[in-house]
C-alpha positions in Angstrom: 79.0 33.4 22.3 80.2 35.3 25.3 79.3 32.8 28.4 79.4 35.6 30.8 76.5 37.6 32.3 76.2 40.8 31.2 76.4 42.9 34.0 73.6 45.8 33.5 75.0 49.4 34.7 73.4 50.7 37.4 74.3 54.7 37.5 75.3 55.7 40.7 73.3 56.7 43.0 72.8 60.9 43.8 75.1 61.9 46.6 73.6 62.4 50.0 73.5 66.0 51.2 74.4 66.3 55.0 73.2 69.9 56.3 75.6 70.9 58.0 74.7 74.0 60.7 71.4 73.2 60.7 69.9 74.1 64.4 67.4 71.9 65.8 64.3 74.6 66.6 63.8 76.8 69.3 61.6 74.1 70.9 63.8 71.2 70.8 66.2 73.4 72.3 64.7 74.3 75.3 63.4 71.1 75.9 66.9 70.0 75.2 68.1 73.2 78.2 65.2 72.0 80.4 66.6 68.3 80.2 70.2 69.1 80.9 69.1 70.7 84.2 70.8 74.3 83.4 67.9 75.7 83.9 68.1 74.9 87.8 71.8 76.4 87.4 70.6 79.4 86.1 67.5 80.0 88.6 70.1 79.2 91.4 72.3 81.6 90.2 69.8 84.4 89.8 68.3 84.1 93.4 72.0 84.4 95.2 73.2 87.2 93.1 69.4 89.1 94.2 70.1 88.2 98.1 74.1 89.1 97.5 72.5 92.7 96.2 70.1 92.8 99.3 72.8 91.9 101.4 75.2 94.6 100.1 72.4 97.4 100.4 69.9 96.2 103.7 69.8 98.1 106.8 70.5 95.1 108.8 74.2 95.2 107.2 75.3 98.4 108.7 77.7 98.5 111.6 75.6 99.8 114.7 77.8 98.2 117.2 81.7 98.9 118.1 82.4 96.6 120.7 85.6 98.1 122.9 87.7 95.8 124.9 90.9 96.7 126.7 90.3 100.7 126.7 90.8 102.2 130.3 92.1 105.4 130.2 90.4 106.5 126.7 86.9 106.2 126.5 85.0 103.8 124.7 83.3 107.1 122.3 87.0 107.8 121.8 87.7 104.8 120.0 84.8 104.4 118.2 85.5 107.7 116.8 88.8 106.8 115.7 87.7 103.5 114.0 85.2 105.8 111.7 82.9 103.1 111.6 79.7 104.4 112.7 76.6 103.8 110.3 78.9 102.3 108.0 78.3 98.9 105.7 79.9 96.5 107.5 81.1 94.7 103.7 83.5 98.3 103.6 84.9 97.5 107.0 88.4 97.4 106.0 90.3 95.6 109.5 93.9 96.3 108.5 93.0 100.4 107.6 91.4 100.4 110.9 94.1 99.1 113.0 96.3 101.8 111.4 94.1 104.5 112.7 93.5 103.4 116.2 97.7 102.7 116.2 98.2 106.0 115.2 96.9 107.2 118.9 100.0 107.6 121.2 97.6 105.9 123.8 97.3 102.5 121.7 100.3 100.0 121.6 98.3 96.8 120.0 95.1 96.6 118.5 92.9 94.3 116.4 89.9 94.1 114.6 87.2 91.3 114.4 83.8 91.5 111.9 80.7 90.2 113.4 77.8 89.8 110.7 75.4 91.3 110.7 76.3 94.7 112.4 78.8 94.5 115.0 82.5 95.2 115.2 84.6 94.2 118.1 87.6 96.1 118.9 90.7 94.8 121.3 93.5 97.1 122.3 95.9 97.6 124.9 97.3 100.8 126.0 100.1 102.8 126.8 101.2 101.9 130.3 103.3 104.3 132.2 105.4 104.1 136.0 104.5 107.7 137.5 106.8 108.8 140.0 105.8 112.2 142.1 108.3 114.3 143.0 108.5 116.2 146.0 111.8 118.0 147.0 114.7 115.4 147.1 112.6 112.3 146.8 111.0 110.5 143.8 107.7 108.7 145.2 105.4 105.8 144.3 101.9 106.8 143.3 99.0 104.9 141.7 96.3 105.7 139.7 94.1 106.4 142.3 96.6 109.1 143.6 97.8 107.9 146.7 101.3 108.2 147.5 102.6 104.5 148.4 106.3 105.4 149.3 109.9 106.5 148.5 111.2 104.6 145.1 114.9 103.9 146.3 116.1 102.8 143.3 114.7 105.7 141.6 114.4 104.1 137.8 113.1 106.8 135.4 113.6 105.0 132.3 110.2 105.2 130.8 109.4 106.7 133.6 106.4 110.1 133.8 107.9 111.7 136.6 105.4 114.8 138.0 107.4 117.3 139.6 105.5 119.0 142.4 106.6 122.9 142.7 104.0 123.5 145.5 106.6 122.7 148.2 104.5 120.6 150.0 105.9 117.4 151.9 104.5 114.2 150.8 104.7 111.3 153.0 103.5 107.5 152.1 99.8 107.4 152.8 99.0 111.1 151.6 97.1 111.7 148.4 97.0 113.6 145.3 94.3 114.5 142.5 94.0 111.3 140.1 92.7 114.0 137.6 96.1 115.7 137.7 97.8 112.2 136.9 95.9 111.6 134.3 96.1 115.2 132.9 100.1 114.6 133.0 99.9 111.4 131.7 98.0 112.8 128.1 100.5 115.7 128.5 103.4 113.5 127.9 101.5 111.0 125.4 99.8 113.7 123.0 101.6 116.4 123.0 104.7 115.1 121.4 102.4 112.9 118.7 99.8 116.5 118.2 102.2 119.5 118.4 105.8 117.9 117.6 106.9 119.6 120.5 109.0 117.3 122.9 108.3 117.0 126.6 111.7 117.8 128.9 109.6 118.6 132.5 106.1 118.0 133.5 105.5 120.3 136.7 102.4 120.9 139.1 101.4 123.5 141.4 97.5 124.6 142.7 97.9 128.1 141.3 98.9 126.9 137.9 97.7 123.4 137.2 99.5 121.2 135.3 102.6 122.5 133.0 105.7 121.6 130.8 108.6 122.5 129.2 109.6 121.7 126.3 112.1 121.0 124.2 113.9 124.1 123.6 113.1 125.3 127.2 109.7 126.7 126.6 107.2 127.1 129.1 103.5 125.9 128.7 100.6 126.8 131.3 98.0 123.3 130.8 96.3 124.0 134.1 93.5 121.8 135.0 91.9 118.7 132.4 88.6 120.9 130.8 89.2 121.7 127.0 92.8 119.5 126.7 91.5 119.0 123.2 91.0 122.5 122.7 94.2 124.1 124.5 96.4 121.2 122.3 95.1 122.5 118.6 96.0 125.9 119.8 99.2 124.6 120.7 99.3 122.7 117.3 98.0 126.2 115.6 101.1 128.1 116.9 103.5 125.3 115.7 101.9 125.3 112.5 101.9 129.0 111.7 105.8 128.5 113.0 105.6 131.4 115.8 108.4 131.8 118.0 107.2 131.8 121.6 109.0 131.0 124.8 105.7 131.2 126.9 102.1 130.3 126.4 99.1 130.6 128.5 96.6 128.0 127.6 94.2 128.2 130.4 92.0 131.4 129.4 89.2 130.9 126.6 91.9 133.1 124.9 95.2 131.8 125.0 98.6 133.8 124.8 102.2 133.6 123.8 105.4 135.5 124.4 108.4 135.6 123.4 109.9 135.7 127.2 109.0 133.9 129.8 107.5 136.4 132.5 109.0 136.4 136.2 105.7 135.3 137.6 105.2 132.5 135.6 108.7 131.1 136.5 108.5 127.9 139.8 111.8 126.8 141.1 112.2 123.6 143.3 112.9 125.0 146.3 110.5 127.6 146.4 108.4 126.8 149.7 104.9 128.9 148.9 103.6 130.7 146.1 102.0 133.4 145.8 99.1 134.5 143.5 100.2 137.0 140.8 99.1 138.4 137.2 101.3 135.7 135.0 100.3 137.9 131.8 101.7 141.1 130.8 102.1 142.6 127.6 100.6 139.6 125.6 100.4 138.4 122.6 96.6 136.7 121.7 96.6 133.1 119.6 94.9 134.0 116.3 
């Protein structure tokens, strides 16, 4: 007789299934998205991307003011036209690209660029500073912007230097004056012509029949005369070099310019000549397309 306890067999018990991928419901999870504070996240989110968009697009974003600072002898529409800013979004403003345009100007030696939200642009440049000496006869004399003639420079330093040449044969003496407008007309003479014709600038001359002129590089002679329409007389200037015509002369004062290929015996000034006389300058011209 077997003293051991007969162990009954249980069968094993039917394996568990674990669902696996099973999703809680759409309920459960937004409660669950609600609970993790996502939600807020998300709202946040929403309501800086719609004022970001508002931002980018509002009225109140475009530039409407170009501060200028530093600008004296171009004027502050001047610059703002070179910066190309007006009535745009102040998010294009680009600073760099806009320093490269205003230091492209022969007039501009430094300039920067500063954003002020919502619409205003503030521009700092300095300018091209040059010594102007006058000449009359023998001497080389001190004149400042205002025109008036402050002495005899003795040490008569011309590096850098706008010297004017007077061919009127007047006599200048400290305390005399001269038109500011013609200093300033020789001064963009010698700044833009170089950087809007390619033409160099050897001699910068004045007399009252002719007005301001210069020759240039290859001796040419070129009749500015008084300040009205500079921008005007310098594309035609800019046309002729373009179209590569050979001139020695041109006539920019009339509403229709002219070249020639000589330089006429009227037009010519010397030095020493003591008075001029007025006389036709134009014969047998040639009229700028």
């Amino acid at each position: 007789m077997n003293s051991g306890r007969r162990r009954v067999a249980t069968p094993d018990p039917p394996p568990t299934r674990r669902r696996r991928g099973v999703r809680p419901g759409v309920r459960l999870q937004v409660q669950q998205f609600i609970k993790s504070g996502r939600i807020v996240s998300v709202v946040l989110l929403v309501v800086v991307l719609w004022y970001t968009m508002q931002m980018m697009w509002s009225d109140a974003y475009v530039v409407r003011n170009v501060n200028v600072v530093g600008a004296a002898t171009m004027s502050r529409q001047r610059v703002i036209d070179m910066t190309e800013l007006a009535e745009t979004s102040i998010w294009s403003v680009q600073p760099d690209a806009v320093r490269a345009r205003l230091l492209a100007n022969p007039y501009v030696t430094t300039a920067s660029v500063e954003i002020q939200l919502p619409d205003t642009v503030t521009i700092t440049l300095s300018e091209q500073q040059s010594e102007i000496r006058w000449k009359s006869g023998q001497w080389y004399l001190l004149v400042n912007s205002e025109g008036e003639i402050l002495g005899i420079d003795s040490a008569v330093v011309l590096t850098g230097t706008l010297v004017i040449n007077d061919d009127s044969g007047q006599k200048l003496v400290p305390g005399d004056t001269v038109d500011p407008d013609i200093l300033a007309l020789a001064r963009d003479v010698s700044l833009r012509v170089p950087a809007e014709t390619g033409l160099t600038v050897n001699r910068v001359g004045w007399d009252p029949i002719r007005g301001v002129s210069f020759r240039a590089g290859a001796g040419e002679l070129i009749l500015v005369g008084r300040p009205e329409r500079l921008d005007e007389k310098l594309a035609l200037l800019r046309q002729l070099r373009d179209t590569k015509a050979e001139f020695a002369f041109v006539d920019l004062r009339p509403l229709t310019a002219y070249y020639r290929l000589d330089i006429p015996v009227s037009a010519l000034v010397t030095d020493t000549l003591d008075v001029l006389t007025d006389s036709t300058v134009i014969t047998a011209t040639t009229t700028v397309p």
